[in-house]
N, C-alpha and C positions, 0 to 999 in steps of 0.2 A: 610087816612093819607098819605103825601109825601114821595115816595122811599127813602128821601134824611134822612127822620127823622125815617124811619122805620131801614134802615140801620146802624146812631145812637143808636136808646136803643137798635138794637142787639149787637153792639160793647161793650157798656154800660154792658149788662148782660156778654157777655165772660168775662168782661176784670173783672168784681165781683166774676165770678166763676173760673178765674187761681187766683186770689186773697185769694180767699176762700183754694183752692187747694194747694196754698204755706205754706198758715199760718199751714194747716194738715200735711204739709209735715213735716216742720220747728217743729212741737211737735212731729213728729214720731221716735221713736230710731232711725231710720235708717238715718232721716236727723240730728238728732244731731249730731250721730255718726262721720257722714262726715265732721261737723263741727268741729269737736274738735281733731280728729286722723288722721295723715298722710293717705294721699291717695297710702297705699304701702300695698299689701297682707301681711299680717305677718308669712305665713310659706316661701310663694317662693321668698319674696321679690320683685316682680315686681310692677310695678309704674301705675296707671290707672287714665286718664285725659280724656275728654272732652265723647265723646260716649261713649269710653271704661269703662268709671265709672260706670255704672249701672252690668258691671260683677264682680262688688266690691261688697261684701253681709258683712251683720253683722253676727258674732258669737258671741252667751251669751257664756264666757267661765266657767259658772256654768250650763249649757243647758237648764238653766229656762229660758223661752222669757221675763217672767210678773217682773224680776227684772231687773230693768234697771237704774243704780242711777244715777245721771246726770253728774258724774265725767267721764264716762265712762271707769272707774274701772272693771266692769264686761263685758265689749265688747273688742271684735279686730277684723280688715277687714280682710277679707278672701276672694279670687277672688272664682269663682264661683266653681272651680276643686278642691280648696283646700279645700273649706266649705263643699262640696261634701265629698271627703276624712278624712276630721274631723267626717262626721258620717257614711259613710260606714265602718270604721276602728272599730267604735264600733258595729255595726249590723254582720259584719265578724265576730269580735271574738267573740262576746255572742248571738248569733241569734237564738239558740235553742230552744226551749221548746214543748217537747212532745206531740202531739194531746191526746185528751182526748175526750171521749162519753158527748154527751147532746149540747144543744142549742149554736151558735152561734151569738145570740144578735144583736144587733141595725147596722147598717151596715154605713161605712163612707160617704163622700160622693166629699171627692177631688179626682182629676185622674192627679196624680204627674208623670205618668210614658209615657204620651203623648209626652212630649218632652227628653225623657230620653236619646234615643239614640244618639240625636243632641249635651247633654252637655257629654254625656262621650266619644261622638268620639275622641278627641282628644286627651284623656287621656286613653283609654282599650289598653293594651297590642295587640299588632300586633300578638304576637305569639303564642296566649293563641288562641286552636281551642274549641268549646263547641258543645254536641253531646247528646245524649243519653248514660246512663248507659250501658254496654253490660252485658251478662250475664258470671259470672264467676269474676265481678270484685268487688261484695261484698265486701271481704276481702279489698283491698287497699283503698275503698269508705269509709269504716267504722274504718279503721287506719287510717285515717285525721282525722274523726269526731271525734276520742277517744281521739288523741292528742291533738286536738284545746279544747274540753271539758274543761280536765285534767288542761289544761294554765289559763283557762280564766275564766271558769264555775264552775268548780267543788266546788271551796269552797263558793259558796252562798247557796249550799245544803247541807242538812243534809244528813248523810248517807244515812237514806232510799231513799231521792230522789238520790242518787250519781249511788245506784244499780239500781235504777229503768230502770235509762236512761242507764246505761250499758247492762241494759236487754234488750231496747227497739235498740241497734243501732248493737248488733247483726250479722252478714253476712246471717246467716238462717234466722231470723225474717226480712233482707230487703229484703232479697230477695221471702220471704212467700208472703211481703206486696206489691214488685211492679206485684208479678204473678197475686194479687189481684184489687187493687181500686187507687196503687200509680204510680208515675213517677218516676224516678231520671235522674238530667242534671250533666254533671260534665264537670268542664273546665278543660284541659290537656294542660300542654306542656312539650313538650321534653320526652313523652311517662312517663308524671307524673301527676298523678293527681291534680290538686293546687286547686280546690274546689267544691263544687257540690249542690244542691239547693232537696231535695224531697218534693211532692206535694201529696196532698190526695183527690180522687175524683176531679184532677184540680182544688181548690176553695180553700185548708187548706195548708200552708206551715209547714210543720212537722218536714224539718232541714235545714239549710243554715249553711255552714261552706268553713271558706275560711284557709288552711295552712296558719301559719305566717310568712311562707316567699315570700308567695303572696301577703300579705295585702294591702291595701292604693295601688291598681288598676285598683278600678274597677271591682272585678269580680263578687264580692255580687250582688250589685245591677244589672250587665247584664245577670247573672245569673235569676235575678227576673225579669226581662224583656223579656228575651226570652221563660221563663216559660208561664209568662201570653199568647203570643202567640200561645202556646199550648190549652188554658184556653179556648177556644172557646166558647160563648154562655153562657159564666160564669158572674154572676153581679157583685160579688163581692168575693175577697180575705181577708181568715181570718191568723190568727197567732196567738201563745200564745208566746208573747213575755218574756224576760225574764226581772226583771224590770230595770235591766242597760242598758239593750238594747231599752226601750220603745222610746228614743227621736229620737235614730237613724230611728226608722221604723215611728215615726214621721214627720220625716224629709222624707221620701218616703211617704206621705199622709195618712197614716194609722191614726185611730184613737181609742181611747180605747174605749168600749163597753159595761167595764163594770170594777169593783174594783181587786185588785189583790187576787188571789186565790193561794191555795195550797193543791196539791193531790198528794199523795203517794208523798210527801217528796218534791215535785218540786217546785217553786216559779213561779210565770205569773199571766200576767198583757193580759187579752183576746182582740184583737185588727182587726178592720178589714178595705178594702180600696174597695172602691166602684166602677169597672170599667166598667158600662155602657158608 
């Protein structure tokens, strides 16, 4: 066959397959989306044109993806720090749920936290330093975690679950458990603690709590980040998420494992994020 005609049907087949690739685009929420709503983030208000549009993301603002009516009634563009912040904001304040004994399940298999550091640079607080728990700072670690609870968590449990987890966050019991098998990271500033992340056996997140006067900056999720670097050698990252929390740790690549459960009073939905 002639260069001239072989060069032809390959033109032929690309110019079928961005053909094909448009028509997919053009039925995906996300190309309608763009079709139909201002190209302006709807929390920060900023304007996104030409490259810059692809750091325009859709938000279901019911957090179901699967419903999507075509009025686009249930979307609004969100640049990419805001859509970020839409659901770290939820994973901050409901992030809890207490490890429990037995099986860990079916393991995820996205690795959402590969470019994580790239999208929140610009957004993590400068002044926020993150460290290691030291010892003796129990008490202050576990007055965040009882506060943010009390706000945010506490009335989706029944009492017995309300005591349960009062039992488990303790200053003696973290501090029994980091002598033992756990970690704990806590971000500080201004000689305060503003949040902190505990880890069990490097592999189980057992609490993530962010103060609500830290919220929507970022420290949840680099909290989680800087953990996993700890996680060495580790496959996979589990949670028992709490079920208001489930989209947010969705939104971080995690996936459910298994149907929602309840022990000693607690509510979770068991979840976990694959980081080989």
């Amino acid at each position: 066959m002639p260069p001239a005609k072989k060069d032809d049907e390959k033109m032929k087949r690309l110019e079928a397959q961005v053909r094909r690739e448009r028509e997919q685009w053009d039925q995906s929420y996300r190309g309608q989306a763009l079709k139909i709503l201002p190209h302006i983030c709807s929390h920060c208000g900023r304007e996104f044109t030409g490259k810059r549009l692809k750091e325009l993301t859709v938000h279901h603002k019911d957090n179901d993806h699967t419903n999507n009516p075509p009025d686009g009634s249930n979307w609004e563009l969100l640049c990419i720090y805001c859509h970020d912040n839409q659901h770290t904001r939820s994973l901050q304040a409901h992030g809890y749920v207490p490890a429990q004994p037995g099986g860990r399940g079916t393991q995820a298999t996205y690795k959402p936290f590969e470019n994580l550091k790239a999208l929140l640079g610009e957004r993590v607080s400068t002044d926020i330093a993150y460290r290691n728990m030291k010892p003796g700072e129990e008490d202050d670690v576990c007055s965040l975690v009882t506060r943010v609870f009390n706000s945010f968590v506490a009335s989706q449990y029944a009492k017995e679950g309300v005591e349960e987890f009062l039992k488990f966050v303790k200053p003696d019991a973290m501090a029994a458990r980091t002598k033992a098998s756990d970690f704990v990271l806590v971000a500080e500033t201004n000689d305060e603690i503003a949040g902190m992340v505990e880890m069990r056996d490097g592999e189980h997140i057992c609490l993530l709590f962010v103060d609500e006067r830290f919220q929507r900056q970022g420290i949840a999720a680099e909290l989680l980040r800087r953990a996993l670097e700890i996680c060495v050698g580790k496959t996979a990252i589990t949670v028992h998420s709490s079920p208001n929390a489930v989209e947010a740790y969705r939104h971080l690549g995690f996936q459910a494992t298994g149907p929602e459960e309840t022990k000693n009073g607690i509510r979770f939905v068991p979840m976990a994020l694959n980081i080989q």
